[in-house]
C-alpha positions in Angstrom: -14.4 8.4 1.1 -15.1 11.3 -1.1 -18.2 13.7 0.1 -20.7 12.5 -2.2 -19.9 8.5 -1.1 -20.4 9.8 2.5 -23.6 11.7 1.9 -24.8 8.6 0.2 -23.8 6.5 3.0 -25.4 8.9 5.8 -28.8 8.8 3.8 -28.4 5.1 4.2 -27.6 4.8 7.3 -30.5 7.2 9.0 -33.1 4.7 6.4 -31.1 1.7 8.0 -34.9 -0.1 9.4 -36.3 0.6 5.7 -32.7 -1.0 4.2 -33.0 -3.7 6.7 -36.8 -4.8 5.9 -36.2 -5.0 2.3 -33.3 -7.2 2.5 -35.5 -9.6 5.0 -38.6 -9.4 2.7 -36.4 -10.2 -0.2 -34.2 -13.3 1.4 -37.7 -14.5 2.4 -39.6 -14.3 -1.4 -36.1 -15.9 -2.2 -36.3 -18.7 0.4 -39.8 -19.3 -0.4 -39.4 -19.5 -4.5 -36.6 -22.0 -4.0 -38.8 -24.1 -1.2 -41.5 -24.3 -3.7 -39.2 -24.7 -6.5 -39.5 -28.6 -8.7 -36.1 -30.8 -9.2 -34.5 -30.5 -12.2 -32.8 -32.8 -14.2 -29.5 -32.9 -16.4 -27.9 -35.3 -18.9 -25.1 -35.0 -21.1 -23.2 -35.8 -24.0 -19.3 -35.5 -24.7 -17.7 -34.9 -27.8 -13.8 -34.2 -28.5 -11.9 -32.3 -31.3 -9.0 -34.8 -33.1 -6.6 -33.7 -35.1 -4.0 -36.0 -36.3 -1.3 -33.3 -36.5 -1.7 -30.8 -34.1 -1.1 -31.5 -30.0 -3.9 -32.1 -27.7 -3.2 -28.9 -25.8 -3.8 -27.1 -29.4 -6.6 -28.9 -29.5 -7.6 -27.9 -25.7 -7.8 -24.3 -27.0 -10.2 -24.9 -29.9 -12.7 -27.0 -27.4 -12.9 -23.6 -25.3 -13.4 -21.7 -28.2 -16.2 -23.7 -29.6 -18.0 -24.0 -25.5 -17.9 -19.9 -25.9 -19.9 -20.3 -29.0 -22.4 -22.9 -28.0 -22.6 -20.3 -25.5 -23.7 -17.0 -27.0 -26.8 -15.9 -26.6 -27.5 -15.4 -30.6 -26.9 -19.1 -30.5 -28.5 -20.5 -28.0 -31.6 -18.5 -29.2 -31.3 -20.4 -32.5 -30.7 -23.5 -30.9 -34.5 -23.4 -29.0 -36.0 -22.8 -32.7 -34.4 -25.6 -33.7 -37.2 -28.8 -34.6 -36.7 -31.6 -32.4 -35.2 -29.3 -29.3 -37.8 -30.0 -26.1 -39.6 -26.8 -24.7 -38.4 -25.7 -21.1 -35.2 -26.8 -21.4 -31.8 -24.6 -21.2 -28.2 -25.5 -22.0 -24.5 -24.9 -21.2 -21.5 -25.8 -22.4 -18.2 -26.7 -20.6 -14.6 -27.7 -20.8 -12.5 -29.7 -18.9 -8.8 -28.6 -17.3 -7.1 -28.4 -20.9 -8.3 -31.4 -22.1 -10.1 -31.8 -26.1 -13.6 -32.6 -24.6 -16.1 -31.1 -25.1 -19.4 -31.4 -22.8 -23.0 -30.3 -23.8 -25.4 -30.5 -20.9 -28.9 -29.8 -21.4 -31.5 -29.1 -17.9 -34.9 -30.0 -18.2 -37.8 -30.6 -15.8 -38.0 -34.3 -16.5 -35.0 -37.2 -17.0 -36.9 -38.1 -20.3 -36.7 -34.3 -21.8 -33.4 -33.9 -20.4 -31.6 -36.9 -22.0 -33.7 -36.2 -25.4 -32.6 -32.1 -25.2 -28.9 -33.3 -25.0 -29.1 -36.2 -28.1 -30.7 -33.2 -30.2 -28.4 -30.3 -29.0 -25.0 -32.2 -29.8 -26.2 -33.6 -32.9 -27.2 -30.2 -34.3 -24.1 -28.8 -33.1 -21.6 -31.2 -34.1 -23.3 -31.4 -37.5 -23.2 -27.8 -38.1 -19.4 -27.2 -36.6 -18.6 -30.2 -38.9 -20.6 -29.0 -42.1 -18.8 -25.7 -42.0 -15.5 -27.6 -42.0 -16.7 -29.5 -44.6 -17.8 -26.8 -46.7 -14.0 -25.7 -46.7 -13.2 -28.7 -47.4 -14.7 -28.7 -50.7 -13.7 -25.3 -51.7 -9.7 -26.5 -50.9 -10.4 -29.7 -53.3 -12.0 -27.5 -55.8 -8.9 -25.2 -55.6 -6.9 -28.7 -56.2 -9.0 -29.9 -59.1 -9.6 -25.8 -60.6 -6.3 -26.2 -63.2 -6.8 -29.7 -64.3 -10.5 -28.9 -65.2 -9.3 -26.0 -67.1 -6.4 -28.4 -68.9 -8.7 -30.9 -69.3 -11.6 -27.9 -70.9 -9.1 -27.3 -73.5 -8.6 -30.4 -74.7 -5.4 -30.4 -73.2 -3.0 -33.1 -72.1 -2.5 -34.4 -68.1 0.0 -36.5 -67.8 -1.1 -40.0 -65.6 2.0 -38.7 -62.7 -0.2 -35.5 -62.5 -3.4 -36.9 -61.9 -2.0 -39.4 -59.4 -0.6 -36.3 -57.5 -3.7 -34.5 -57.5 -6.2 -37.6 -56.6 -3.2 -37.7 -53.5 -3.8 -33.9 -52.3 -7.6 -34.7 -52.5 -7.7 -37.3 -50.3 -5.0 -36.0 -47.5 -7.6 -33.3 -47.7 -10.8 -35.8 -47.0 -8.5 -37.4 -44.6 -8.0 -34.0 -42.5 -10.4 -34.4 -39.1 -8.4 -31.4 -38.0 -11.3 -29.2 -35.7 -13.4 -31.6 -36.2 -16.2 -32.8 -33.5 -16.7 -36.2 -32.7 -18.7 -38.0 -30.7 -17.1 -38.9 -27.3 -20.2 -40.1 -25.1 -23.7 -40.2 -25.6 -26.5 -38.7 -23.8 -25.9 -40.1 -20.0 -28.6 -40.8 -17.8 -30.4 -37.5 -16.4 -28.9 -36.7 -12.6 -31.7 -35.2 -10.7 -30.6 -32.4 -8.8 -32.8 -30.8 -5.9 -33.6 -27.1 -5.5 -31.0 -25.1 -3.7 -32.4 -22.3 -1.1 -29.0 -20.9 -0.6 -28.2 -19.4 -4.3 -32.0 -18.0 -4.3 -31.3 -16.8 -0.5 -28.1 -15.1 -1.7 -29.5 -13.8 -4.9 -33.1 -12.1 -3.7 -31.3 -10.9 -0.4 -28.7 -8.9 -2.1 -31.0 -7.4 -4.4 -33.4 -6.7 -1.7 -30.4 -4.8 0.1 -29.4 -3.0 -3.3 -33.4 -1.8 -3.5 -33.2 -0.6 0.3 -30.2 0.9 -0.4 -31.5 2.6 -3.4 -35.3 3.7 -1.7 -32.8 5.3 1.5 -30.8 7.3 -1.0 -33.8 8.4 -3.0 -35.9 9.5 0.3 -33.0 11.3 0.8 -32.3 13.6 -1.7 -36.4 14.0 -2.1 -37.0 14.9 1.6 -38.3 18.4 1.9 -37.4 18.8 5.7 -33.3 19.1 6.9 -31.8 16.8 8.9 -28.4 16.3 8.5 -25.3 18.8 7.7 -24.9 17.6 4.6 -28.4 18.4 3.7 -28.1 22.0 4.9 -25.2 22.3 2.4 -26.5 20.3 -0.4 -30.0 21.6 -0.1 -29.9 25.0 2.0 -26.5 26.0 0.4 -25.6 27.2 3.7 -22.2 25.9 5.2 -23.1 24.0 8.4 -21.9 25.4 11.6 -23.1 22.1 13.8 -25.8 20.0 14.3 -26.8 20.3 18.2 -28.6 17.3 19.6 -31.8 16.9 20.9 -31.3 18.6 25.1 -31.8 14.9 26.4 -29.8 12.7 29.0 -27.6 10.9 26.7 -26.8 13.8 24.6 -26.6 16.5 26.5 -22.4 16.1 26.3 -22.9 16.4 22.6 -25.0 19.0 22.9 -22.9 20.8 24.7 -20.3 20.5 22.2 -22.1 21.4 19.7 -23.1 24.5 20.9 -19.5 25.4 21.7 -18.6 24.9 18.2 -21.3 27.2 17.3 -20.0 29.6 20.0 -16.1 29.0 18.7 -16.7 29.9 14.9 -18.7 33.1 16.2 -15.2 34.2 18.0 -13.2 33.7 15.1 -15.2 35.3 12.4 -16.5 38.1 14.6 -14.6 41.6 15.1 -12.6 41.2 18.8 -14.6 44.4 19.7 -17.7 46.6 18.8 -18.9 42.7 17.2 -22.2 42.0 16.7 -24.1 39.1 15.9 -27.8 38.3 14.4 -29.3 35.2 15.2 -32.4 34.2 13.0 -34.4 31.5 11.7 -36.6 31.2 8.6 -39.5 30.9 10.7 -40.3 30.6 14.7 -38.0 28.5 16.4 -37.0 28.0 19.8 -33.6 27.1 18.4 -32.9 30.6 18.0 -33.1 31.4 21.7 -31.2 28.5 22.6 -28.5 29.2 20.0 -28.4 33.1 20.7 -27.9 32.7 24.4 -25.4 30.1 24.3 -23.0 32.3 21.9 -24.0 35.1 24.8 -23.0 32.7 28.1 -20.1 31.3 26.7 -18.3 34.3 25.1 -19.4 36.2 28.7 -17.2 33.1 30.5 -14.9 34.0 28.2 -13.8 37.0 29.4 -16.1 39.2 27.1 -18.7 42.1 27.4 -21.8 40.6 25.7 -25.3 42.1 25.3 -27.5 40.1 24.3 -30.8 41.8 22.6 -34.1 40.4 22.3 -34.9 42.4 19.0 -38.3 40.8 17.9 -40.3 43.3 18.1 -43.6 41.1 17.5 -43.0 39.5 21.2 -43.2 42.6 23.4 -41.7 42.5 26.8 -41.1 45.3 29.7 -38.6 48.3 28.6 -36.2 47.6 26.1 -35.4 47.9 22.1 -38.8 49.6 21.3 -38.4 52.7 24.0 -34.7 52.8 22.4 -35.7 53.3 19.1 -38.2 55.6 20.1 -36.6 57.5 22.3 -38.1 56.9 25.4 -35.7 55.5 27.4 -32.0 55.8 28.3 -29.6 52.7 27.6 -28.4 52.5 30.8 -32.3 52.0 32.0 -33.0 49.2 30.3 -29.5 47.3 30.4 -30.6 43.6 32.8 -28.1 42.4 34.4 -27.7 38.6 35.0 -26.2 36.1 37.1 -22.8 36.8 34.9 -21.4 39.8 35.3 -20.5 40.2 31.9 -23.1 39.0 30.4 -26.7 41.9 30.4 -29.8 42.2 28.1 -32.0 43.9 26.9 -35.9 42.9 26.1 -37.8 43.6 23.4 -39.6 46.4 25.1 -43.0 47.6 23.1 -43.0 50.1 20.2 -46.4 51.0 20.6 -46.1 50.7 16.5 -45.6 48.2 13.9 -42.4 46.6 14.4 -41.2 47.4 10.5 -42.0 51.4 11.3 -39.9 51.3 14.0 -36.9 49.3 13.5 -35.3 51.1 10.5 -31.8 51.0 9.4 -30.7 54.5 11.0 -32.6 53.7 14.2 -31.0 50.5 14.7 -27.4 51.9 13.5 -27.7 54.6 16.0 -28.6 51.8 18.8 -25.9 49.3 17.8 -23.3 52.2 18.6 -24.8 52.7 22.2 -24.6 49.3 22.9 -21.0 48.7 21.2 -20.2 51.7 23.8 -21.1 48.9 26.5 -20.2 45.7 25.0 -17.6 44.4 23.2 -20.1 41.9 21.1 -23.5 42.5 21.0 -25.7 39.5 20.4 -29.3 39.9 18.6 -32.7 37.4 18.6 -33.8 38.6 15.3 -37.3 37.7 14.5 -37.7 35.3 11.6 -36.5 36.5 8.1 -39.6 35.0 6.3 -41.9 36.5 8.5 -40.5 39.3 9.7 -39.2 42.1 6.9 -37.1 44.1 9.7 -35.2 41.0 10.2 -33.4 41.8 6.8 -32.6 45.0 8.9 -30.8 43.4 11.4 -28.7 41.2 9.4 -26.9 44.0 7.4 -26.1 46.6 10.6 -24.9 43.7 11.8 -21.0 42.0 11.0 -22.3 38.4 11.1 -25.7 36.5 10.6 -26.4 32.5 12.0 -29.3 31.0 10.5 -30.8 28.4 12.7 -32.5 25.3 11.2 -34.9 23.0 13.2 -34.0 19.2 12.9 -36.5 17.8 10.8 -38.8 20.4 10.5 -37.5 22.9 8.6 -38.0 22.6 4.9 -35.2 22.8 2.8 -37.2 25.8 0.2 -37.4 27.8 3.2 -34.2 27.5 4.2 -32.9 28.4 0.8 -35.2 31.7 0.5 -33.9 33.2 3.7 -30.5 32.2 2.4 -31.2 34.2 -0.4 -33.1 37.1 1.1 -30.2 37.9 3.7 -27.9 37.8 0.6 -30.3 39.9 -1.5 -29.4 42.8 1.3 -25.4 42.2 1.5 -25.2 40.6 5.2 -23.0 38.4 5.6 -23.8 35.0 7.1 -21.5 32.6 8.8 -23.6 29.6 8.9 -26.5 27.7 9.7 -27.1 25.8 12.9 -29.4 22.4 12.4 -30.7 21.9 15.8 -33.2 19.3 17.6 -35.5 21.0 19.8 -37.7 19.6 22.0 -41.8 20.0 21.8 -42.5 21.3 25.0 -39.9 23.6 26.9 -42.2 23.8 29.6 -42.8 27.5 29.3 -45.5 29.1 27.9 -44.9 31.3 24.7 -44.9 34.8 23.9 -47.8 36.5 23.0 -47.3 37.2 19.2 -49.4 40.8 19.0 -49.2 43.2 22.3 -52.9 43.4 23.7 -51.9 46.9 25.3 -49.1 48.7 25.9 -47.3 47.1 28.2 -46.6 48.7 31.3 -42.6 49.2 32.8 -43.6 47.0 35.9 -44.9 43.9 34.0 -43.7 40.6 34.7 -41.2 39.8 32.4 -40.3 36.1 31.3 -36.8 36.0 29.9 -34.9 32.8 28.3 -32.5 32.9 31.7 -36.1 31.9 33.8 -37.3 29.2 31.1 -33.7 27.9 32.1 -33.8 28.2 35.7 
């Protein structure tokens, strides 16, 4: 199954309740158009091809060839224009094994139309099949007769023997029923034959399926919103790290895994030392914490110095990045340690500023080199790149950006201009992470805007406590 198919097919499968009800609505209309539907009848008439010289199986042949015709479309048009044909009824032709005969059946809603539609139709076919024949016929006997006309036109002699010969040719040529149609079997008596709920069943059920089909594949390519991987590459144009479940009961395993391959793809694209990773959304998410500290805690297990740096500036927490890049505080100060020895942080601190003053390239260059003095990777909550100008900052002192999607609620234009804004300032991005998070994380959020300054003995509320 090539990509395309299995996009196609996902789109069809995640619309699988819309697909289902349209093939159910559409085996009903069909069950209840063939309940409803009146008996129809059918008569009959048979007619064979005899040719004296030619074998039956030749014969056999030409009887095919002439049901094909009776057949066509253009013909049977003509044939319901003809005078004397019944309204409402509808014909067919048909063979049998590889024998001469011919049958013409003719379906009507009532025995009497029925039976008087087949009389008509193989009269007016035989005649015409027959008159064409005829018609060459003549033209073969006026070939015969063409030189003895001309003999006779100039007042030439014909010998008795020579008229005897040619009156001879003439009539083997009258004689010649070669091709064509005679009449077998008159019109039978009209066999009633009762509505079928099966055909209709089959017919409007499959189309109803095709339509579902159709409507899932079209809601899919018009949806505004990601939800799949393939729609973060098709639409976002963003290669999809992993799509990471939704942090409930039966999926926390998959979760889990998904997360780790998120956490494995970092490892391999990222320096082994002085690394450091931005991780951003095009808009708020949760998803970015969750994605951040995961790369953080599992790289940490792994044997590796991480820092991981709450660098949105807009959410201001106790000491961290904003006395840095001021200058009012010493790394070592405001390094947190956690439950994992190799795993610290820092918060976002307050810049008593706004954030895009204060986080400039230089400033944040010069910080990146403190921590890389630390840390052997250096993870960063960026704030979002569509919001947030500094974000664009972030990305480009940094080796490797992840973009982070929220299942179904990120739309796919916003996806695609943080895409392209992180690209408009050279930084480099991995991937995007499509990720189901839940409404309520039973925390309270960040303030946005500091009220005040805060002070170096607030409480602080860190992802690790949401966690706990």
């Amino acid at each position: 199954m090539n990509n395309a198919t299995r996009v196609h097919v996902n789109r069809v499968w995640r619309q699988k309740w819309l697909v289902l009800v349209c093939t159910v609505l559409g085996s009903a209309l069909g069950f209840y158009l063939a309940h409803g539907a009146e008996p129809a009848y059918t008569s009959r008439v048979a007619l064979t091809v005899g040719s004296p010289n030619r074998a039956p199986e030749q014969d056999a042949v030409l009887s095919v060839g002439y049901a094909q015709y009776f057949q066509d479309p253009a013909y049977q048009s003509k044939l319901q224009e003809t005078e004397g044909i019944p309204d409402g009824a509808s014909f067919a032709a048909r063979t049998v094994a590889s024998s001469p005969i011919l049958y013409l059946e003719a379906t009507a809603a009532s025995p009497q139309t029925a039976q008087a539609a087949a009389t008509k139709a193989g009269t007016v076919f035989r005649d015409e099949i027959n008159a064409q024949l005829r018609a060459a016929q003549d033209a073969a006997i006026a070939a015969v007769r063409k030189p003895f006309d001309e003999v006779a036109a100039a007042n030439g002699f014909v010998s008795e023997v020579s008229l005897t010969q040619m009156q001879d040719q003439i009539n083997r040529i009258n004689a010649d029923t070669s091709n064509k149609l005679i009449d077998l079997q008159p019109a039978s008596e009209a066999v009633r034959k009762e509505p079928s709920w099966i055909p209709a069943l089959l017919t409007y059920g499959i189309s109803g399926l095709l339509l579902g089909c159709l409507l899932a594949v079209a809601i899919g390519v018009g949806a505004r919103r990601l939800r799949t991987a393939d729609d973060v590459e098709a639409k976002a144009d963003v290669a999809a790290l992993a799509v990471v479940p939704a942090a409930s009961g039966k999926d926390a395993a998959a979760r889990d895994r998904a997360l780790k391959q998120v956490v494995t793809a970092v490892g391999l694209a990222a320096p082994v030392t002085e690394a450091a990773v931005v991780v951003t959304a095009p808009g708020d998410s949760d998803g970015v914490r969750i994605v951040a500290r995961a790369i953080a805690e599992e790289r940490a297990r792994q044997g590796v110095r991480v820092i991981l740096v709450h660098a949105d500036l807009r959410r201001p927490h106790g000491t961290g990045v904003g006395e840095l890049l001021a200058g009012r505080a010493e790394i070592d100060a405001v390094l947190t340690p956690t439950r994992m020895g190799n795993l610290r942080e820092v918060l976002p601190g307050s810049t008593g500023e706004d954030p895009f003053t204060a986080l400039s390239k230089e400033r944040f260059t010069r910080l990146l080199t403190l921590l890389h003095g630390r840390a052997d990777l250096v993870v960063i909550i960026a704030p979002p790149v569509l919001d947030a100008v500094e974000a664009q900052v972030l990305a480009a002192a940094s080796a490797l950006t992840v973009l982070v999607f929220d299942r179904g609620v990120t739309k796919a234009g916003d996806a695609r201009r943080a895409e392209r804004v992180l690209a408009a300032v050279d930084a480099k991005v991995l991937g995007a992470v499509l990720i189901s998070v839940e409404e309520s994380t039973g925390a309270e959020p960040a303030p946005r805007a500091p009220a005040r300054t805060p002070r170096h003995d607030d409480t602080v509320v860190t992802a690790a406590r949401r966690t706990e």
